[in-house]
C-alpha positions, 0 to 999 in steps of 0.5 A: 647577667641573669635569665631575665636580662639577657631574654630583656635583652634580646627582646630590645635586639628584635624589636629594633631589627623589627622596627628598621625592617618596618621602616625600609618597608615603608620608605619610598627610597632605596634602601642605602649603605646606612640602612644596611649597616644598621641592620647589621649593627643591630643582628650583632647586638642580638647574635651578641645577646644569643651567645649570652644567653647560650652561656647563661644555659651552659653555667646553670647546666654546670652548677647542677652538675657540679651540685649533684 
């Protein structure tokens, strides 16, 4: 995946992590099981989208390195 999907990717990761925090702040109820795990499910997504941008870095270091 290149640079620009991968940043794409964690910018959709923020936003909804933005958008369910926006949405407990805003509910009257409690916050339940199911909110929690939403939230978790979409800290993965960008913890999963970080760790391709890590390895985006790591491949590029490489082929310059290897280039040189």
């Amino acid at each position: 995946m290149d640079k620009v999907s991968v940043l794409n990717q964690i910018k959709i990761a923020l936003e909804g992590l933005l958008s369910q925090t926006q949405q407990l702040e805003n509910g009257m109820h409690p916050v339940h099981q199911i909110d929690k795990d939403l939230m978790l499910e979409k800290t993965r997504a960008l913890y999963e989208q970080m760790l391709a941008l890590e390895d985006y870095r790591q491949e590029r270091s490489e082929e310059r390195r290897v280039g040189k």
